[in-house]
Residue, then its C-alpha position, 0 to 999 in steps of 0.5 A: x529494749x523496752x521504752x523504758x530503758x531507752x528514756x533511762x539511756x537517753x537521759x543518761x547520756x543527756x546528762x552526761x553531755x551535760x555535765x562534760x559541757x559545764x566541765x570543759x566550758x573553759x576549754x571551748x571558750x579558749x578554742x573560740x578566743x582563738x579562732x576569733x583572734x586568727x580573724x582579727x589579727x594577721x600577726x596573732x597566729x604566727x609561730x613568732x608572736x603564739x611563743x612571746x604569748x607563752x613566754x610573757x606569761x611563763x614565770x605566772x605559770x609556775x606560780x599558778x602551779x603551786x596556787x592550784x595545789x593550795x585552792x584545792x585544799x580550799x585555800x587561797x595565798x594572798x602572799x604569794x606574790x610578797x614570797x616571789x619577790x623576797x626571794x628574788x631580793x633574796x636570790x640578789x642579795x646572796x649572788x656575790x657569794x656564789x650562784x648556787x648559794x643565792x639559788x638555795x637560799x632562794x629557793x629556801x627563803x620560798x620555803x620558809x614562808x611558805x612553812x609560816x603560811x601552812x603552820x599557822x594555817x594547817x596546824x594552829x587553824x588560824x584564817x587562811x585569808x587573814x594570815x595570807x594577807x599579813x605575811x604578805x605585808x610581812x614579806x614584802x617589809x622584810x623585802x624593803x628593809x634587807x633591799x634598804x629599798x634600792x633596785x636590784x641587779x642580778x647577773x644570772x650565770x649563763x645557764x639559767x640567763x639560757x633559761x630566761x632568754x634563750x631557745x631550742x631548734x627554736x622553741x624557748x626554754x623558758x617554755x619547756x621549763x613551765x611544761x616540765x614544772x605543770x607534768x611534776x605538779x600533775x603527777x603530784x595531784x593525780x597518781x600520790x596518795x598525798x595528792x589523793x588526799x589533798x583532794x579529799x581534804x578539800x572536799x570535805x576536810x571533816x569526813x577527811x579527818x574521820x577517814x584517818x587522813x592527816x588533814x592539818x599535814x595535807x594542807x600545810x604540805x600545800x602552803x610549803x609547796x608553794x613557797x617552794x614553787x614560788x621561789x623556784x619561780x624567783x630564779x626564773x624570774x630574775x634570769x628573765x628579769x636580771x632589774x629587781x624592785x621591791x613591788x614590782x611582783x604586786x601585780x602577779x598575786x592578782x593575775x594569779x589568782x585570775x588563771x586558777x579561777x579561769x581554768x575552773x579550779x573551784x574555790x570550794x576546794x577539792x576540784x580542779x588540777x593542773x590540765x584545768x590550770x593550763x587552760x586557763x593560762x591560755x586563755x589569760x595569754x590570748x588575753x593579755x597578747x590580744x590587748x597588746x596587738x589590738x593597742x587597748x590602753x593599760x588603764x582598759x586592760x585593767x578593767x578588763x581583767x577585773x571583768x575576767x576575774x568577776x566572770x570566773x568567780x561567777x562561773x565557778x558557783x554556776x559550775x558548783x550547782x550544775x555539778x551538783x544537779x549532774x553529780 
């Protein structure tokens, strides 16, 4: 092998290290808040307190699954959380008629907004932020008006309080729920022809189009399919949560939001997916469980997700221009 094609071999495998170190960074900072954690606290790696981790951020999880489909076809929905809390209205409201009804309509009442999303957005063009942002406020108003802005009690049957609350050989079914929605929402992304396309779209909705894929359907697809998560989300929610107040949900949008980003979905579409998400939901539950044990005031654990957002913002554009110099 001459010196010239061993300099060619070593700069490939160079930046080949490289370019998987800037598209795994999440997955060793999540390994490092781990291990620091075990350090820090005695009652941090324990079966107990790594299940309430993933349990106090499972109902976040479902939704994040839906999310990522949407910033992947460079998009984002600011009323995902107005959609979860309307159909748990929703899903209230309707239970005296019988559970399965109340669980149909909520998970149709998912839909439908997520249909109004994704028409105004994939069909009539309009801005995805500006149409997220005022169907949220619509939302969350039809939410108030049919709730007359009482609170709520729901009486899941036993099935789905098991759901909620219950588990097996230990193991919270809650949990297994999330992992069964993330490996349907990953097979979605990962091996059909829409889930190929979706990704195409977000790269590059114009050279998408000229290719012959249906860019206005793909994108539409992603909205409706996360107004279904988002009601399938409700159920969940109110078997875990059976006291239901409008507003309440409010927080969710934000902390969303934070767990795509933090996994490394790029807000530039087309980049990203369901292991990424799931990194980043851990990282979010180390977090959030780790500012419980160390007793930080609520106040400090607002500000600290802000950083976290800010930071995974920033990350997300250095990854963009390093993926770039590597591609």
């Amino acid at each position: 092998m001459s010196d010239a094609d061993t300099t060619i071999k070593s700069t490939s495998v160079k930046r080949g290290f490289i370019k998987f170190f800037y598209s795994q960074a999440m997955l060793f900072i999540l390994i490092i808040l781990f291990v620091i954690m075990i350090f820090v606290s005695d009652n941090f790696f324990t079966l107990n307190n790594i299940y309430n981790l993933f349990r106090h951020v499972a109902i976040l999880g479902v939704m994040a699954c839906g999310m990522t489909l949407v910033i992947i076809g460079k998009g984002i929905d600011l009323s995902a959380a107005a959609i979860l809390g309307l159909s748990a209205v929703s899903f209230v409201m309707i239970q005296q008629y019988g559970y399965a009804v109340s669980v149909a309509v909520a998970i149709a009442v998912g839909v439908v907004c997520g249909f109004i999303n994704g028409y105004f957005i994939g069909k009539v063009k309009a801005n995805f932020i500006i149409v997220t942002l005022a169907t949220g406020i619509l939302f969350t108003a039809t939410s108030l008006i049919i709730s007359e802005g009482r609170n709520l009690t729901a009486r899941p049957l036993l099935v789905f309080s098991y759901i909620g609350s219950s588990s097996v050989f230990g193991f919270p079914v809650i949990i297994i729920f999330l992992i069964i929605i993330m490996i349907i929402t990953g097979i979605l992304l990962q091996k059909t022809i829409a889930g190929r396309r979706l990704y195409a779209a977000g790269l590059n909705d114009k050279a998408a189009l000229v290719s012959g894929i249906n860019t206005s359907n793909i994108i539409m697809g992603t909205y409706v399919l996360n107004g279904l998560i988002c009601g399938i989300a409700a159920v969940v929610m109110t078997s875990r949560i059976p006291r239901i107040r409008v507003g309440q949900t409010a927080p969710y949008l934000f902390d969303v939001i934070t767990i795509v980003v933090l996994g490394g979905t790029a807000l530039t579409g087309g980049m990203g997916g369901i292991y990424k998400t799931a990194i980043g939901l851990a990282i979010f539950g180390i977090v959030n469980n780790s500012m419980a044990i160390l007793s930080i005031p609520y106040e400090y654990q607002q500000l600290i997700k802000g950083i976290i957002l800010i930071l995974a913002v920033l990350y997300d554009e250095f990854n963009r221009r390093k993926r770039l110099l590597y591609q």
